[in-house]
N, CA, C and O atoms as a GROMACS GRO file, in nm:
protein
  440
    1UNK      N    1  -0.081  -3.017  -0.003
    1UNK     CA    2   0.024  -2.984  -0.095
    1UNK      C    3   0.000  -2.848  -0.160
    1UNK      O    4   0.073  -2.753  -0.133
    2UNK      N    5  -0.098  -2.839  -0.242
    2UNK     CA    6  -0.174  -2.721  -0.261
    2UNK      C    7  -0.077  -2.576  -0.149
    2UNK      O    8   0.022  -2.507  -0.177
    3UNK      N    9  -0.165  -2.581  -0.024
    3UNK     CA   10  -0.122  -2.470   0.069
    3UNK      C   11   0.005  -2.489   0.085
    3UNK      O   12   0.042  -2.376   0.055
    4UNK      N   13   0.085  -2.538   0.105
    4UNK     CA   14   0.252  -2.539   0.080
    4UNK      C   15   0.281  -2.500  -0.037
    4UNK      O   16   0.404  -2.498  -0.037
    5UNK      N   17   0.243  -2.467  -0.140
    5UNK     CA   18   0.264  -2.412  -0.268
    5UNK      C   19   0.228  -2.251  -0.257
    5UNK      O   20   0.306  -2.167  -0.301
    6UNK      N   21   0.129  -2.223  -0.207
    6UNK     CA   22   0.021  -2.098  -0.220
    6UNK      C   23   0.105  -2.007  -0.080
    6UNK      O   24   0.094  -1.886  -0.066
    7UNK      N   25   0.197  -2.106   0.027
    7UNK     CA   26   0.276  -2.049   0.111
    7UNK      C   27   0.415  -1.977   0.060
    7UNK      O   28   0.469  -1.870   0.089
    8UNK      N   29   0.442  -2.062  -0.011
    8UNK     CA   30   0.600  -2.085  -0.078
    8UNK      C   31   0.541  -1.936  -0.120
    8UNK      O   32   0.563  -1.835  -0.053
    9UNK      N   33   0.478  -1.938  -0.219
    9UNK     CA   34   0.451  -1.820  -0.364
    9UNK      C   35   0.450  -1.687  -0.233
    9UNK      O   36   0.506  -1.578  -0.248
   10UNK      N   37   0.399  -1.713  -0.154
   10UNK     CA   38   0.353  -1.609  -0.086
   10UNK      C   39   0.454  -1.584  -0.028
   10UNK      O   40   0.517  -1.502  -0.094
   11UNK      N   41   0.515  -1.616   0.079
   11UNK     CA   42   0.674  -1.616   0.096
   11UNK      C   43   0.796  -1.540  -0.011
   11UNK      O   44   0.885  -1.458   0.007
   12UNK      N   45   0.748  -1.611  -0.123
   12UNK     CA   46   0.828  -1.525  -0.230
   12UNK      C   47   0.825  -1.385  -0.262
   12UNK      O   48   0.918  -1.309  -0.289
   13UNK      N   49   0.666  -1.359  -0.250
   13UNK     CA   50   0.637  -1.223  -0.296
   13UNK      C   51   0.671  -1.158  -0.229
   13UNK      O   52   0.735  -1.063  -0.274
   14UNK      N   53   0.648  -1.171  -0.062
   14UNK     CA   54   0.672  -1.100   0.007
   14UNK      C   55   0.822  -1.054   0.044
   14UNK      O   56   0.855  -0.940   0.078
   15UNK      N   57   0.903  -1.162   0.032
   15UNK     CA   58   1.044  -1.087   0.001
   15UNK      C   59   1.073  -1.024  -0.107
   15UNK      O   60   1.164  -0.943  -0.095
   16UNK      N   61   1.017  -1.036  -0.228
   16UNK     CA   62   1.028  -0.953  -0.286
   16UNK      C   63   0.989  -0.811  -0.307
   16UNK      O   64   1.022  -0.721  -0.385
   17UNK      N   65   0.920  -0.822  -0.225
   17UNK     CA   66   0.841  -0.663  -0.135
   17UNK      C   67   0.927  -0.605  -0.104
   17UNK      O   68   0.966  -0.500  -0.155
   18UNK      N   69   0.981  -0.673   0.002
   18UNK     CA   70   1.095  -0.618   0.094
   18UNK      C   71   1.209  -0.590   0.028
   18UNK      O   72   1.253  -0.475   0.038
   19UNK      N   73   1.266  -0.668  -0.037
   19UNK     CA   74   1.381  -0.606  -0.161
   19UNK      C   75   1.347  -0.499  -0.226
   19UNK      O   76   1.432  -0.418  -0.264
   20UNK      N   77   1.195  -0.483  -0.252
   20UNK     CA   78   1.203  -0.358  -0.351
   20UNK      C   79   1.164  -0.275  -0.257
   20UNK      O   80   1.214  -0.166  -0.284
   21UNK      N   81   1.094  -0.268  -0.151
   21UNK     CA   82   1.087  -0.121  -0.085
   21UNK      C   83   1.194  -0.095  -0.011
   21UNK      O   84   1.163  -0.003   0.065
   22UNK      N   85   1.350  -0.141   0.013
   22UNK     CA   86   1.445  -0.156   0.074
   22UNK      C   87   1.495  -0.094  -0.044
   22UNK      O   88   1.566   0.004  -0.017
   23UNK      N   89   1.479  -0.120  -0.178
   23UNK     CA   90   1.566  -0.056  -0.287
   23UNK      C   91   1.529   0.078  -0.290
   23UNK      O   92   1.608   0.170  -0.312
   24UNK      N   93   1.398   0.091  -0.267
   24UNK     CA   94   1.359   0.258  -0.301
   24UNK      C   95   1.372   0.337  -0.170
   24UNK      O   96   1.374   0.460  -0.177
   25UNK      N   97   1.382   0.269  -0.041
   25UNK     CA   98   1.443   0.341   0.089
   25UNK      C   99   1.571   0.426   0.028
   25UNK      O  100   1.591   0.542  -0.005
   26UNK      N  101   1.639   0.312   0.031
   26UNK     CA  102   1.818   0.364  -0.044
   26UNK      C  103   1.777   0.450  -0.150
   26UNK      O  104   1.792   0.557  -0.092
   27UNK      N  105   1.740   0.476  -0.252
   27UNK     CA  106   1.689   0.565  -0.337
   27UNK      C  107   1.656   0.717  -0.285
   27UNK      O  108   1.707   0.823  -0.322
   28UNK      N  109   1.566   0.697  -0.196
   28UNK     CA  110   1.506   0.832  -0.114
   28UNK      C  111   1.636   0.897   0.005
   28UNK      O  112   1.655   1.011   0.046
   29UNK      N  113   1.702   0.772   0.031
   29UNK     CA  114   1.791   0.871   0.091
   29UNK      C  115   1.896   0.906   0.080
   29UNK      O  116   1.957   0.970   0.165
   30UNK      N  117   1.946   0.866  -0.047
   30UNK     CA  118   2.057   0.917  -0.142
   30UNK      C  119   2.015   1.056  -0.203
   30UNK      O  120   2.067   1.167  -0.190
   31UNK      N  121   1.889   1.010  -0.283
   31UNK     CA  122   1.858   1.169  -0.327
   31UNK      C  123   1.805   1.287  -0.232
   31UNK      O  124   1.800   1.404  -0.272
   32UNK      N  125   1.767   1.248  -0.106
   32UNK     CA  126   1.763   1.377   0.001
   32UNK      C  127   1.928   1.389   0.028
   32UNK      O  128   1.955   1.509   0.042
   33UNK      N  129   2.036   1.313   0.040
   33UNK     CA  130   2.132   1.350   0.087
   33UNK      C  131   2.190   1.428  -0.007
   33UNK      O  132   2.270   1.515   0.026
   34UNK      N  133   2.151   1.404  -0.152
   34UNK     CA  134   2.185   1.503  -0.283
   34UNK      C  135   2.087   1.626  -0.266
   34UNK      O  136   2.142   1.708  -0.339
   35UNK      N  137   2.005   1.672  -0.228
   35UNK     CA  138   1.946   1.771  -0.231
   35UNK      C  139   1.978   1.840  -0.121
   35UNK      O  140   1.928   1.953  -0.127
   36UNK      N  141   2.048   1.819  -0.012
   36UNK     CA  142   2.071   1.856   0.151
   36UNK      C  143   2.231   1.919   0.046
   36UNK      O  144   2.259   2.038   0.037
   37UNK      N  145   2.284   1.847   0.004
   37UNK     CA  146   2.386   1.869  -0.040
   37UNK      C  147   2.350   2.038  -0.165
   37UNK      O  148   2.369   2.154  -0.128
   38UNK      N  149   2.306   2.002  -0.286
   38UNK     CA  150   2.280   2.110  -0.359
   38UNK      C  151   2.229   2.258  -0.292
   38UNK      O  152   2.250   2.376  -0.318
   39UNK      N  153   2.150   2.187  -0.193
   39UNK     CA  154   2.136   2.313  -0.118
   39UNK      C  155   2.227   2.423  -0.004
   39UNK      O  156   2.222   2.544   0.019
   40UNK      N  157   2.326   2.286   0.059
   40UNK     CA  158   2.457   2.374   0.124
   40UNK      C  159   2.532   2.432   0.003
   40UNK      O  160   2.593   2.538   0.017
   41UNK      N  161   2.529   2.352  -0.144
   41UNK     CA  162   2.584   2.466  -0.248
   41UNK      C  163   2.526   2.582  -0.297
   41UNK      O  164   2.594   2.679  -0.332
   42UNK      N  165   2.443   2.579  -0.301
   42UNK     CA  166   2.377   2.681  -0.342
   42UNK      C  167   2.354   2.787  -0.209
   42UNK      O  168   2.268   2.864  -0.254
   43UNK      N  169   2.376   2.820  -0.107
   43UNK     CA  170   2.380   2.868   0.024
   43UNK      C  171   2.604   2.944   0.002
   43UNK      O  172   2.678   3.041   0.012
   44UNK      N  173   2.598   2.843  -0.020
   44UNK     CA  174   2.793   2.871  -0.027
   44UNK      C  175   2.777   2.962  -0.126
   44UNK      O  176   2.818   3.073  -0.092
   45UNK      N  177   2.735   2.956  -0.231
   45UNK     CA  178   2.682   3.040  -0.350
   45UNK      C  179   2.698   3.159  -0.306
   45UNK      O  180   2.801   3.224  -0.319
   46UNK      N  181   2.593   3.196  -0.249
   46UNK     CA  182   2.522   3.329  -0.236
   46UNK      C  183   2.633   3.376  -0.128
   46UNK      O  184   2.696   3.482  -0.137
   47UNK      N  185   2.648   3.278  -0.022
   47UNK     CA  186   2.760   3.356   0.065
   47UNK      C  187   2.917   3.394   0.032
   47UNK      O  188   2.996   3.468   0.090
   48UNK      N  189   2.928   3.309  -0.091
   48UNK     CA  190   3.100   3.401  -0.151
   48UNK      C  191   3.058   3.522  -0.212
   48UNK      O  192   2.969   3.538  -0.295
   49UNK      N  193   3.145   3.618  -0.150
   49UNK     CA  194   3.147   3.762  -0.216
   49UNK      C  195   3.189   3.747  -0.359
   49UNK      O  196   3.107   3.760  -0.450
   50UNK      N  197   3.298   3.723  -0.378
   50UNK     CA  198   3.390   3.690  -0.505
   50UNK      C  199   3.296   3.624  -0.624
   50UNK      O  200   3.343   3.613  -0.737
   51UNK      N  201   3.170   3.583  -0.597
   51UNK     CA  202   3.088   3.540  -0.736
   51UNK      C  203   3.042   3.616  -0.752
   51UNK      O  204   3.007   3.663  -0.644
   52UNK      N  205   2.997   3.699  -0.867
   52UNK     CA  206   2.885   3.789  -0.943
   52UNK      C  207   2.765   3.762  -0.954
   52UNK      O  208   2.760   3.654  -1.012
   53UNK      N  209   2.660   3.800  -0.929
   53UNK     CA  210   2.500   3.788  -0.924
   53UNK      C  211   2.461   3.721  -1.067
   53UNK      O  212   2.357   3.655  -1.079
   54UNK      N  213   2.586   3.751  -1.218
   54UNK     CA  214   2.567   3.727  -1.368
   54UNK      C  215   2.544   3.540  -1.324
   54UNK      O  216   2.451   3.468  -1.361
   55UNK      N  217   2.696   3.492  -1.210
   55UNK     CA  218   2.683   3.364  -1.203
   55UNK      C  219   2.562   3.278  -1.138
   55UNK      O  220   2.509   3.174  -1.178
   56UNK      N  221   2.541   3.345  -1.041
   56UNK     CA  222   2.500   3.318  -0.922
   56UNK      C  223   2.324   3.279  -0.924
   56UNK      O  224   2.282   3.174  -0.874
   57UNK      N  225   2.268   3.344  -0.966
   57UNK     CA  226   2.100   3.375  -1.011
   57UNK      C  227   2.095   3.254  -1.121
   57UNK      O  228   1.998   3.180  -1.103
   58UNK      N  229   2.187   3.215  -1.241
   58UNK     CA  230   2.124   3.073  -1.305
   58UNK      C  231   2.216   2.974  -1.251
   58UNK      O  232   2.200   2.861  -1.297
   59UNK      N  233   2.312   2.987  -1.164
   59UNK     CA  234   2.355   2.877  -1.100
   59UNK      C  235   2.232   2.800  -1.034
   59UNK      O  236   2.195   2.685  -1.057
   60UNK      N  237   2.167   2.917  -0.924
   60UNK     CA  238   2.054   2.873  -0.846
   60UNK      C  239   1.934   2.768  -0.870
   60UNK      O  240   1.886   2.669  -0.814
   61UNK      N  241   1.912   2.864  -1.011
   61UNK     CA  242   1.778   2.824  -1.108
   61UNK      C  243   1.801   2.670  -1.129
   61UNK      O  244   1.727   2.573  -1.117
   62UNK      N  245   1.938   2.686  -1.168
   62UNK     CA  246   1.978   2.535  -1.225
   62UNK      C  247   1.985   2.453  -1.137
   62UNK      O  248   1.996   2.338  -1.181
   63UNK      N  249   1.983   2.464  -1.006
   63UNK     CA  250   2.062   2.399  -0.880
   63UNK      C  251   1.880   2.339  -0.837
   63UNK      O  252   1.856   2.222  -0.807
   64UNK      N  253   1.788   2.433  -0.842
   64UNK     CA  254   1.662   2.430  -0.794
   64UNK      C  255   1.595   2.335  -0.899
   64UNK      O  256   1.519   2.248  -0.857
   65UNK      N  257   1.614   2.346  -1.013
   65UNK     CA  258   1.582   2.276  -1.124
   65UNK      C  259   1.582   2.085  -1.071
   65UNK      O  260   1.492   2.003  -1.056
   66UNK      N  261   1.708   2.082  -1.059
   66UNK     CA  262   1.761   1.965  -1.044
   66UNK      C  263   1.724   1.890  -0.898
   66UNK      O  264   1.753   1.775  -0.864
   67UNK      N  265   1.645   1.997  -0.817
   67UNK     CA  266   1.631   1.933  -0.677
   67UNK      C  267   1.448   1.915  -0.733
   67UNK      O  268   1.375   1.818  -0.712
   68UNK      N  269   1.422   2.009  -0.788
   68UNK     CA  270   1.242   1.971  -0.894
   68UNK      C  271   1.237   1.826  -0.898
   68UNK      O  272   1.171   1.757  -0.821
   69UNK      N  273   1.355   1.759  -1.046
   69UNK     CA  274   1.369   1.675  -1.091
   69UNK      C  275   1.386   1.530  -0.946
   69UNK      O  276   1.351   1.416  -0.977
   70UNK      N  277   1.416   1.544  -0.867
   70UNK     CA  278   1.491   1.485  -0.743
   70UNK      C  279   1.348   1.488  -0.704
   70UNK      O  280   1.295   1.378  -0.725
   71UNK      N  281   1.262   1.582  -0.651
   71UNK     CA  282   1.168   1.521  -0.580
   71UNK      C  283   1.029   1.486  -0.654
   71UNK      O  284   0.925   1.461  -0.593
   72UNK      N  285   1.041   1.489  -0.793
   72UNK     CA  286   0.903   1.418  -0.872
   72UNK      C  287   0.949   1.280  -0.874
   72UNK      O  288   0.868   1.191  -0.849
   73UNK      N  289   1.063   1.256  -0.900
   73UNK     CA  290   1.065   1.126  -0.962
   73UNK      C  291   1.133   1.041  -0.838
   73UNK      O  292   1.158   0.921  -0.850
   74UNK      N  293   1.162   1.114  -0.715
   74UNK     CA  294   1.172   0.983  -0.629
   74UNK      C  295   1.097   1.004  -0.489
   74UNK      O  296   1.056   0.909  -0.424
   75UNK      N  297   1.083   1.133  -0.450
   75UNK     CA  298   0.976   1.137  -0.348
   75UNK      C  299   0.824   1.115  -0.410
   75UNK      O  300   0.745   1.036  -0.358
   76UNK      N  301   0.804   1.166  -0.485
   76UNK     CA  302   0.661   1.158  -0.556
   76UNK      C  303   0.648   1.101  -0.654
   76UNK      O  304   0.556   1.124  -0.733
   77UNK      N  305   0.760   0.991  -0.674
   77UNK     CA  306   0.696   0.869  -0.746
   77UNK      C  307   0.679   0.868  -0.906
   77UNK      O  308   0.615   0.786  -0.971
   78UNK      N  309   0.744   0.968  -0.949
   78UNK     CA  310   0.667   0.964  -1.058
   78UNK      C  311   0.761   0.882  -1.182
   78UNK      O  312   0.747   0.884  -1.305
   79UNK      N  313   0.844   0.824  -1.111
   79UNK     CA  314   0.880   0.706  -1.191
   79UNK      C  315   0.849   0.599  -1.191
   79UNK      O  316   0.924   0.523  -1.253
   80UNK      N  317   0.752   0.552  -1.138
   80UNK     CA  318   0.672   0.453  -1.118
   80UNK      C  319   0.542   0.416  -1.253
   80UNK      O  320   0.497   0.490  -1.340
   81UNK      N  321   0.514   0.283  -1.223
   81UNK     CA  322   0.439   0.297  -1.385
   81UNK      C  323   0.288   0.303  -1.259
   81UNK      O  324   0.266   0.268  -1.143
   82UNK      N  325   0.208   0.376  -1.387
   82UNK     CA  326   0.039   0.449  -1.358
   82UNK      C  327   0.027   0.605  -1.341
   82UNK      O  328  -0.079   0.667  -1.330
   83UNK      N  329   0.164   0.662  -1.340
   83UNK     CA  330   0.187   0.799  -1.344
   83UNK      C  331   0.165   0.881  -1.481
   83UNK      O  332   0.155   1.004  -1.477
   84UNK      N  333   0.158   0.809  -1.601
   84UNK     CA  334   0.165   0.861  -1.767
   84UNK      C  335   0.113   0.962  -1.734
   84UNK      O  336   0.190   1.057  -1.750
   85UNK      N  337  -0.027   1.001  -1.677
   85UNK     CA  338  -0.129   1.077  -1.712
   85UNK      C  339  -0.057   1.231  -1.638
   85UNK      O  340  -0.062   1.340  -1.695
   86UNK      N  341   0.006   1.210  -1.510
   86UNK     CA  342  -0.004   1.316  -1.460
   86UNK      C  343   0.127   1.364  -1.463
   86UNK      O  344   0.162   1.457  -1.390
   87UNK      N  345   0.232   1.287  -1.570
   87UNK     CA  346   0.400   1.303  -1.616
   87UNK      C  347   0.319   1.411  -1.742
   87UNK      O  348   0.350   1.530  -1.728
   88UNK      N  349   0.226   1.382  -1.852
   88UNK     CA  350   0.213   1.432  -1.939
   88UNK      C  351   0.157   1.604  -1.878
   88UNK      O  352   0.204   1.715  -1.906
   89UNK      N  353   0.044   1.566  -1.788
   89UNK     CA  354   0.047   1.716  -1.753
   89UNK      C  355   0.123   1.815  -1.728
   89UNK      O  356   0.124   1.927  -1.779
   90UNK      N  357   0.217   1.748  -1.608
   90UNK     CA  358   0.343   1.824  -1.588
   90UNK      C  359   0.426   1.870  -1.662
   90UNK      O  360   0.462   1.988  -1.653
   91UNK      N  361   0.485   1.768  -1.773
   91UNK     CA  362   0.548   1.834  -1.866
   91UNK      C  363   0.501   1.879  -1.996
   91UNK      O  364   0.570   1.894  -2.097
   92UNK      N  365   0.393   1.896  -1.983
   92UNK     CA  366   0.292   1.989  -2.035
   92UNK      C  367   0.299   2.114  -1.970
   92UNK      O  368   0.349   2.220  -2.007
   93UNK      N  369   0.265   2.096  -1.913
   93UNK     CA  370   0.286   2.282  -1.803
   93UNK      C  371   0.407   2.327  -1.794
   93UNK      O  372   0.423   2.446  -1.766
   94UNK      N  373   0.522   2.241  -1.816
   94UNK     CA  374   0.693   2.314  -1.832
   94UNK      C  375   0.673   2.330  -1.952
   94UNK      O  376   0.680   2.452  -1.956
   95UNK      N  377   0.651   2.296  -2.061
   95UNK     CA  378   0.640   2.336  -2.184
   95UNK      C  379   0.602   2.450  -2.186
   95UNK      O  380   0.682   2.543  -2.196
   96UNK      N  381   0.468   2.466  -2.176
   96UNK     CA  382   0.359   2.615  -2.174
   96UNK      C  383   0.467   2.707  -2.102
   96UNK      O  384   0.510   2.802  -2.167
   97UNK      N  385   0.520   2.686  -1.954
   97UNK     CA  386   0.590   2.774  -1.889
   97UNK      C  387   0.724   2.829  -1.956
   97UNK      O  388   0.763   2.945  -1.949
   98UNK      N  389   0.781   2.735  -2.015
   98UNK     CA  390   0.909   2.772  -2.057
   98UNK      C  391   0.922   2.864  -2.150
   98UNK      O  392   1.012   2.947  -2.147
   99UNK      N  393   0.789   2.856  -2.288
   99UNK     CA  394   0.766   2.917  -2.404
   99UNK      C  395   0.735   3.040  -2.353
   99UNK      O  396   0.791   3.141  -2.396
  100UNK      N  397   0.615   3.046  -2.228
  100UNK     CA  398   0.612   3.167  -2.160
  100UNK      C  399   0.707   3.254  -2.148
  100UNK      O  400   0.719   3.344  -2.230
  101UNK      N  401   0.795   3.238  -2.039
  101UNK     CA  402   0.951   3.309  -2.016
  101UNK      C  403   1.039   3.342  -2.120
  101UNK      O  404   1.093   3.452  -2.136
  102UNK      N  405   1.054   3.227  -2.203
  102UNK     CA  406   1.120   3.259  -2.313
  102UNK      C  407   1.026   3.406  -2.415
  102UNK      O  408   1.095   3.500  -2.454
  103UNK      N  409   0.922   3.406  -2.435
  103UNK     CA  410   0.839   3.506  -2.483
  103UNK      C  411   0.863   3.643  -2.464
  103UNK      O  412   0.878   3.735  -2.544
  104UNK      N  413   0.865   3.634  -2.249
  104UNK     CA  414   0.872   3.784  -2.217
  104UNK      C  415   1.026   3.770  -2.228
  104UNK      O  416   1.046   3.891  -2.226
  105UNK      N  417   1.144   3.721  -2.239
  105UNK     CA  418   1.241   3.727  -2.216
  105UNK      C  419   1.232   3.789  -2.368
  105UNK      O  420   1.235   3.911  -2.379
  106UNK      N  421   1.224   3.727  -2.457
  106UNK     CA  422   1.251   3.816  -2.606
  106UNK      C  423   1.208   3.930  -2.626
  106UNK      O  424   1.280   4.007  -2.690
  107UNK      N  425   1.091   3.972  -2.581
  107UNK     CA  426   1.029   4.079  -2.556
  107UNK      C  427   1.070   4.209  -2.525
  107UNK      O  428   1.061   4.319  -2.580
  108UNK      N  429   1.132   4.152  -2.390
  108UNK     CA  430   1.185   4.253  -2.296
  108UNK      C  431   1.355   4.324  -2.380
  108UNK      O  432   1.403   4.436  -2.399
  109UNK      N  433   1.398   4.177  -2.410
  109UNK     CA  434   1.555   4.216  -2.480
  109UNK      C  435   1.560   4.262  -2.631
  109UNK      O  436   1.651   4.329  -2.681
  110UNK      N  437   1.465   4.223  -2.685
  110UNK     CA  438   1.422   4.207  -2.833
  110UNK      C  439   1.441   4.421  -2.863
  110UNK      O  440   1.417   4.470  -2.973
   0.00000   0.00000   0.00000
């Protein structure tokens, strides 16, 4: 009786495996089909004459930004729990970076 119990449980888990790595399949290939995508925009971008370089250069930034965000948190996981340590670094280092840019940017215009 015992091992018919310890089967069952096991049985359970294991579909539940499969549900969740089936959920994060669909996950990964939604957000590559969003990044395949941002990137034919950002390509269309640069190839219309009719946009100005004023638009075009933080369209990009922003476009690249958002494909960043796209591959930490679903190719590389970092939405997953046991990541704290190396989420804090990272956005630790956009911090430092941003204050950076922003610095020479005042600098330069200032």
């Amino acid at each position: 009786m015992v091992g018919k119990k310890s089967r069952g449980h096991i049985n359970s888990d294991l579909e539940f495996k499969k549900k969740k790595h089936a959920q994060e399949m669909k996950y990964q290939v939604l957000s590559f089909g969003l990044m395949i995508g941002l990137t034919i925009v950002a390509f269309l971008t640069v190839a219309t004459d009719g946009v100005g370089s004023w638009f075009t250069i933080p369209f990009i930034i922003l476009l690249a930004a958002i494909q960043v965000i796209f591959q930490l948190y679903y190719f590389m996981h970092m939405n997953q729990k046991g990541h704290e340590a190396p989420a804090m670094f990272l956005y630790s280092g956009m911090f430092v970076a941003f204050i950076t840019v922003l610095a020479f940017v005042t600098i330069i215009w200032w």
